[in-house]
C-alpha positions as CSV (number, residue, x, y, z in Angstrom):
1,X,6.9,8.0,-11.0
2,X,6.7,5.9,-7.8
3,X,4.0,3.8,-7.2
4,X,1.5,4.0,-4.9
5,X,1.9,1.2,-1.9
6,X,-1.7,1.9,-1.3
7,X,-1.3,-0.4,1.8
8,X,-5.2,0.2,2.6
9,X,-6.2,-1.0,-0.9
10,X,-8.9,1.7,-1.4
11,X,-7.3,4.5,-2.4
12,X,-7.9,5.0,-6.4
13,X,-4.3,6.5,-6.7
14,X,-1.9,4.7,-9.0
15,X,1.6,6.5,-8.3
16,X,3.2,9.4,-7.7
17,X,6.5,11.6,-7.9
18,X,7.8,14.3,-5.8
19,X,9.8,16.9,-6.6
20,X,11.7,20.1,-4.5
21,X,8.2,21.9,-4.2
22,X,5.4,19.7,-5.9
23,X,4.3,16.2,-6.1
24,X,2.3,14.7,-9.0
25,X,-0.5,12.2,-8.5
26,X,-1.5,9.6,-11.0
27,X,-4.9,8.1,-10.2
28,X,-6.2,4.5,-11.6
29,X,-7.6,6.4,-14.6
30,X,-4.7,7.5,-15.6
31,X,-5.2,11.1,-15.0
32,X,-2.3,12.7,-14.1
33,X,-2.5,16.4,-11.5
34,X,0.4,18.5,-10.3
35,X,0.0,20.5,-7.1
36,X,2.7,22.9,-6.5
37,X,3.2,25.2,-3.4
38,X,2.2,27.7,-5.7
39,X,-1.2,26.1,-6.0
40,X,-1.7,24.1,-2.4
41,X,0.8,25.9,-0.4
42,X,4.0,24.5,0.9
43,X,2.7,22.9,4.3
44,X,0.1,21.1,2.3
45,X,2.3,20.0,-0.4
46,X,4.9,18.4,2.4
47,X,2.2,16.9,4.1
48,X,1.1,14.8,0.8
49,X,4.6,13.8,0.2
50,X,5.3,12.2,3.7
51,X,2.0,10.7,3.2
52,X,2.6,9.7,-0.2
53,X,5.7,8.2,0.6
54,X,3.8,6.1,3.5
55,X,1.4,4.6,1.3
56,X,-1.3,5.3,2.9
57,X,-4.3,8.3,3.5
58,X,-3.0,9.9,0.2
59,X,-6.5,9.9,-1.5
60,X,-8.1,11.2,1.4
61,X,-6.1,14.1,2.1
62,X,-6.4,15.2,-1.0
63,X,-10.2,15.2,-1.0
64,X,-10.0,16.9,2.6
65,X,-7.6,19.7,1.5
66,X,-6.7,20.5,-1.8
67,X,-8.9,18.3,-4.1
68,X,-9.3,21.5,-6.6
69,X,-5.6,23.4,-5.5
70,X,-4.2,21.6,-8.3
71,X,-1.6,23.3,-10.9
72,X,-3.1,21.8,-13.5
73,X,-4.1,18.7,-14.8
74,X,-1.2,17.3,-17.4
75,X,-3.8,14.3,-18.2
């Protein structure tokens, strides 16, 4: 997992990793979701990883867009 830059210092997300077609997030209690382009759909799931990668509006897309599109939740 990567970490988070969080560059805004606001965001409650801790890390995350990206994969072909998914991206997990890690939040700062630890729970841990997977959103797949199963689950979220593929332009969603692109847009978090540029933005995850950015450090920055993460948390809030999520709540925006897919906040319950998740795979499931591995923690």
């Amino acid at each position: 997992m990567e970490r988070y830059k969080n560059i805004g210092h606001d965001s409650g997300l801790a890390a995350y990793e990206v994969g072909d077609d998914f991206i997990k997030v890690e939040f700062d209690d630890r729970s841990l979701y997977l959103y797949t382009y199963g689950s979220a759909g593929r332009p969603n799931i692109e847009e978090m990883k540029k933005v995850a990668v950015s450090g920055r509006g993460l948390n809030c897309f999520i709540n925006k867009n897919v906040r319950k599109d998740y795979a499931s939740k591995l923690r």
